[in-house]
Short mmCIF file of the C-alpha atoms (twelve columns), coordinates in Angstrom:
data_MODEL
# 
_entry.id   MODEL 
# 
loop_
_atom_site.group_PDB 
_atom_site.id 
_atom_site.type_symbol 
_atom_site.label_atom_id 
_atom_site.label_alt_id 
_atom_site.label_comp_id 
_atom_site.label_asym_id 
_atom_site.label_seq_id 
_atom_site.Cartn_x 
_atom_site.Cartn_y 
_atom_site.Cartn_z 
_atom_site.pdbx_PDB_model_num 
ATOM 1   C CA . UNK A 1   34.616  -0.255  -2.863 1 
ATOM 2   C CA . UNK A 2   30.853  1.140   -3.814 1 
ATOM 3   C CA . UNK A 3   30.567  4.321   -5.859 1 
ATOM 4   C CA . UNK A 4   28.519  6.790   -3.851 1 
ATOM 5   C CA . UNK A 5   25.657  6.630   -6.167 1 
ATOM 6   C CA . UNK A 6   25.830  3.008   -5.841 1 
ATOM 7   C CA . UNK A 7   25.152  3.468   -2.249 1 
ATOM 8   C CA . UNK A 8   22.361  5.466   -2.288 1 
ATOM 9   C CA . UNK A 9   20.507  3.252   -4.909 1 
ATOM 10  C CA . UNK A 10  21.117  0.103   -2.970 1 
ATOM 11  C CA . UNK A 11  20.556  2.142   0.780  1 
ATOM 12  C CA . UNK A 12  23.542  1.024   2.077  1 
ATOM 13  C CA . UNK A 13  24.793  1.363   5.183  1 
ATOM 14  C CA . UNK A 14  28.326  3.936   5.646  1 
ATOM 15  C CA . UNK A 15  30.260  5.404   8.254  1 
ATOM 16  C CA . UNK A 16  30.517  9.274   8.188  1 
ATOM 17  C CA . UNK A 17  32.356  10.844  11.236 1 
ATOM 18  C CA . UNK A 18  32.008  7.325   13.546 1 
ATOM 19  C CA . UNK A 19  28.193  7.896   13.156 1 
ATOM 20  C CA . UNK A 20  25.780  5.121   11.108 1 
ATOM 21  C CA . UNK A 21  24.098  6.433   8.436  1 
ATOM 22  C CA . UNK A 22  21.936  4.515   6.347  1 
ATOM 23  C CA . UNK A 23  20.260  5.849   3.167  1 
ATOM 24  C CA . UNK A 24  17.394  4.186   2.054  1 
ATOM 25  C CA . UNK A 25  16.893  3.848   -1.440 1 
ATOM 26  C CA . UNK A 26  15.233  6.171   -3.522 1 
ATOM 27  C CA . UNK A 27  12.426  3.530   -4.779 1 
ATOM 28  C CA . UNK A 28  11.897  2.473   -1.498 1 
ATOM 29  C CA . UNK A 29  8.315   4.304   -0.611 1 
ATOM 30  C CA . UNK A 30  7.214   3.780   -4.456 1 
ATOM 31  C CA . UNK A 31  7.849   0.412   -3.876 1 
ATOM 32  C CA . UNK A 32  5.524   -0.102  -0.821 1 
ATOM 33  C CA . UNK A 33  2.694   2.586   -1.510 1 
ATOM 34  C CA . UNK A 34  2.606   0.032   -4.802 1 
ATOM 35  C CA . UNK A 35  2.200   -3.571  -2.689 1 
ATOM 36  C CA . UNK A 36  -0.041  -1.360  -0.223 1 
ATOM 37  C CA . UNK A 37  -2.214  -0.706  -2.621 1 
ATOM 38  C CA . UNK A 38  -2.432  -3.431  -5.054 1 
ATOM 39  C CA . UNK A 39  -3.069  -5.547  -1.728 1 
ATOM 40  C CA . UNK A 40  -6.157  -3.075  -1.143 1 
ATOM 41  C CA . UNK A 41  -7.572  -3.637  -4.116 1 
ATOM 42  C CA . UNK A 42  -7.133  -7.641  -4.556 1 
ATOM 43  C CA . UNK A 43  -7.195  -8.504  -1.215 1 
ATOM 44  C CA . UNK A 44  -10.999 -7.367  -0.152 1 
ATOM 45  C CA . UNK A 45  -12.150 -8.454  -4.193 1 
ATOM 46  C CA . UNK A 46  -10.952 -11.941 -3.744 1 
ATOM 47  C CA . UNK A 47  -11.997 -12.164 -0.333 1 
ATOM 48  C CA . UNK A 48  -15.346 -11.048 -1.474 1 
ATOM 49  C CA . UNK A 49  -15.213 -13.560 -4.274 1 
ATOM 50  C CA . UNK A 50  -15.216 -16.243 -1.732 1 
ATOM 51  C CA . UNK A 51  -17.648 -14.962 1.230  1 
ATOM 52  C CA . UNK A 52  -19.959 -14.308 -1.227 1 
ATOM 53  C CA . UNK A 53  -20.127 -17.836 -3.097 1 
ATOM 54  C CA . UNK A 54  -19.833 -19.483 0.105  1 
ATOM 55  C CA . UNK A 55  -22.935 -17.541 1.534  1 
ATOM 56  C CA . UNK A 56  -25.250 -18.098 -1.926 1 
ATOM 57  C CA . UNK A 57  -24.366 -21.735 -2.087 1 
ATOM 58  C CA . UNK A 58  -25.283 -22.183 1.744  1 
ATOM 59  C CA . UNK A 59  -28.225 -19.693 1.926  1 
ATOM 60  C CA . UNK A 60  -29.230 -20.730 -2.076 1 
ATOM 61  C CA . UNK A 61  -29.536 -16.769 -2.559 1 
ATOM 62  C CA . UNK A 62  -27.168 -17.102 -5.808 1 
ATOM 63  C CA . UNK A 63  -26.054 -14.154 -7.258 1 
ATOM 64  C CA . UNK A 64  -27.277 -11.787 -4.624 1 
ATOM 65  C CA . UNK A 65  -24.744 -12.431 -1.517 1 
ATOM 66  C CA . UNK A 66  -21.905 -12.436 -4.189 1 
ATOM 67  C CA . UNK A 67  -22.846 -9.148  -5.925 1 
ATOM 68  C CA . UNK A 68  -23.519 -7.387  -2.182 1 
ATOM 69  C CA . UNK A 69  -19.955 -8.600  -0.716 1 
ATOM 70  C CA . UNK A 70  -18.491 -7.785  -4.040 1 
ATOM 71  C CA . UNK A 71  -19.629 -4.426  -3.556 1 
ATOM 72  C CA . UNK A 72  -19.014 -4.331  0.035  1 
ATOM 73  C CA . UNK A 73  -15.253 -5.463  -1.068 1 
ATOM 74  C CA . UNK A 74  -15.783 -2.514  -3.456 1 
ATOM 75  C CA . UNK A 75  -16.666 0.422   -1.185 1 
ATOM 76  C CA . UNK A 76  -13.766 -1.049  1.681  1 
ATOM 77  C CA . UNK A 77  -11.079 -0.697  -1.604 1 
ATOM 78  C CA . UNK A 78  -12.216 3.122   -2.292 1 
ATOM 79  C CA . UNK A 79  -12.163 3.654   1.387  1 
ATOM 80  C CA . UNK A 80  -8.460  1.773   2.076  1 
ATOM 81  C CA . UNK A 81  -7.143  3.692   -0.675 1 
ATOM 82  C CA . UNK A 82  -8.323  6.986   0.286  1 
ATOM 83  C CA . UNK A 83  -7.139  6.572   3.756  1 
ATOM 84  C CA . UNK A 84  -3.614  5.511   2.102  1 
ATOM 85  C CA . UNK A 85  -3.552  8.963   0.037  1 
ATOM 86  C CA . UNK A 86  -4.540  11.259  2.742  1 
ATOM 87  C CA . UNK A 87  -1.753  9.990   4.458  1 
ATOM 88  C CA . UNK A 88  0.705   10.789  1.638  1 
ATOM 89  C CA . UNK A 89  -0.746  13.485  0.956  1 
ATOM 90  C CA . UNK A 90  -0.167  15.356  4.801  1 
ATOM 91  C CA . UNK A 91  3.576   13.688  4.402  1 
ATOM 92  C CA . UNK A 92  3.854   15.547  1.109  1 
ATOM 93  C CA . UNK A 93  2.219   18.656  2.874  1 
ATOM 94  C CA . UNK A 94  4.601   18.609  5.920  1 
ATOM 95  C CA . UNK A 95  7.817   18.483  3.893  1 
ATOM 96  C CA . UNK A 96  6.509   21.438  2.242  1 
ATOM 97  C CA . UNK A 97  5.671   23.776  5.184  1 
ATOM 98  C CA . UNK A 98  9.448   22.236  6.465  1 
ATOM 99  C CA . UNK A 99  11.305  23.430  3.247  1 
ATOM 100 C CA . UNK A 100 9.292   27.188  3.429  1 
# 
């Protein structure tokens, strides 16, 4: 048998009046705002790592096509993350106007 507290940090699955319930794990959300975001910063930077040597070794423009997509990769990071916050941010908002 799980301990109650067991349940809830593992989200496991129980049966309370013959309905499912499943509680998700407190960590949960921390857990994937974290890969969200780590992925918006490293994907677009390594990405722009590689567009931009490619295009200076084929247009022989070196550094100047790596520095622009690295700061292309730069501005789409501020903007992806931004975009991620507002969205927490009118979740957070909501759940406060619920509890009033």
């Amino acid at each position: 048998m799980v301990l109650p507290h067991a349940q809830r940090l593992l989200g496991l699955l129980f049966m309370e009046n013959n309905e499912k319930i499943i509680i998700e794990p407190w960590w949960k959300e921390g857990v994937i705002i974290f890969i969200r975001v780590s992925a918006y910063i490293a994907v677009p930077v390594i990405l722009g790592l590689y567009i931009g040597r490619y295009l200076d070794k084929k247009y022989n423009t070196e550094p100047y096509l790596l520095i622009l997509s690295i700061f292309i990769a730069f501005i789409s990071t501020m903007y992806l993350i931004w975009k991620e916050m507002k969205k927490y941010q009118n979740k957070i908002e909501k759940e406060e106007n619920i509890k009033k």
